[in-house]
N, C-alpha and C positions, 0 to 999 in steps of 0.2 A: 569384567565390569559387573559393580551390583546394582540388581535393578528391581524393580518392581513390573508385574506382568499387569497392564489394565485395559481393562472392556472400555471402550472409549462408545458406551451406550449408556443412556440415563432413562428412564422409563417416564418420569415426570417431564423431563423434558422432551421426550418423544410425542407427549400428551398436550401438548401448549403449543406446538409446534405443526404447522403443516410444510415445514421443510422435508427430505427424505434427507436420512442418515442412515449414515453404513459403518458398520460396527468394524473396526479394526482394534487391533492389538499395540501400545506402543511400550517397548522397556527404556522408563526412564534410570537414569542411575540416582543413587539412594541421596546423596546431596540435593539433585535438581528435584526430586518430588518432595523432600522436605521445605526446597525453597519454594516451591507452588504451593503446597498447605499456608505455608506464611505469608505472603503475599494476597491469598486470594479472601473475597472477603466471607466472612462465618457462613452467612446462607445459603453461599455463591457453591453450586457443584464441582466437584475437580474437572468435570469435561466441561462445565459452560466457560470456566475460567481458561482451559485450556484450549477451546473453542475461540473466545474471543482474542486471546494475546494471538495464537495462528493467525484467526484473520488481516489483525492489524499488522502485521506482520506481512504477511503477504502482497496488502496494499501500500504499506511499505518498499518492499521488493520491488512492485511495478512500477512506482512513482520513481525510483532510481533508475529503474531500464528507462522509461520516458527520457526521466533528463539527459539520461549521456547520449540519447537518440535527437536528442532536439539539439546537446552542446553541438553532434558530429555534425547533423546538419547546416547548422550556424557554420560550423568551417567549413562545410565543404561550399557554401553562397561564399564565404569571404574569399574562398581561393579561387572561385570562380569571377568574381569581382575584382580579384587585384586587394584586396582590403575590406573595412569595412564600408559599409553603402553611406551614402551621403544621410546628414542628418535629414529627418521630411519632416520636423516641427512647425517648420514654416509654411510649408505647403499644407501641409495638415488646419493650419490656422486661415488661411487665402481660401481654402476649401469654405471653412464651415462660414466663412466673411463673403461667401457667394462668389467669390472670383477663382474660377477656378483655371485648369488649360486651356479651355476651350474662347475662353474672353479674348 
């Protein structure tokens, strides 16, 4: 694989920053760092750029464990219910009309 070796440390942006950053090593291959010059914008750094796609990326990632954690649980109430639960639009609406269980 051809790659490129880079310091994923920016000195300017060490200086703008009261984040702590730890300087690692990543070998991109030669296509995917030519596609990140391209993409990123002229005064944008190769780490801030490649800093920011990471992050969104990551919150990405979490948002997808969420959902399939929130689908399972949706099944596992449905198979605990027999089904899905009864509509409560109604009750919902009897509630905020002051009439509630307790009437």
């Amino acid at each position: 694989m051809v790659g490129v070796a880079l310091l994923f440390y920016v000195w300017e942006r060490a200086m703008t920053t009261t984040e702590k950053r730890e300087a690692i090593t990543i070998r991109f291959p030669a296509r995917v760092l030519e596609a990140i010059r391209e993409a990123k914008a002229e005064e944008e750094s190769l780490n801030d750029f490649v800093v920011r796609v990471l992050e969104k990326e990551a919150r990405w990632t979490r948002a997808r464990k969420a959902h399939a954690e929130i689908v399972k649980l949706g099944e596992r109430i449905m198979a605990r219910h027999g089904g899905p639960l009864p509509d409560s639009t109604q009750l919902i609406r009897d509630l905020r009309d002051g009439r509630g269980r307790y009437d």
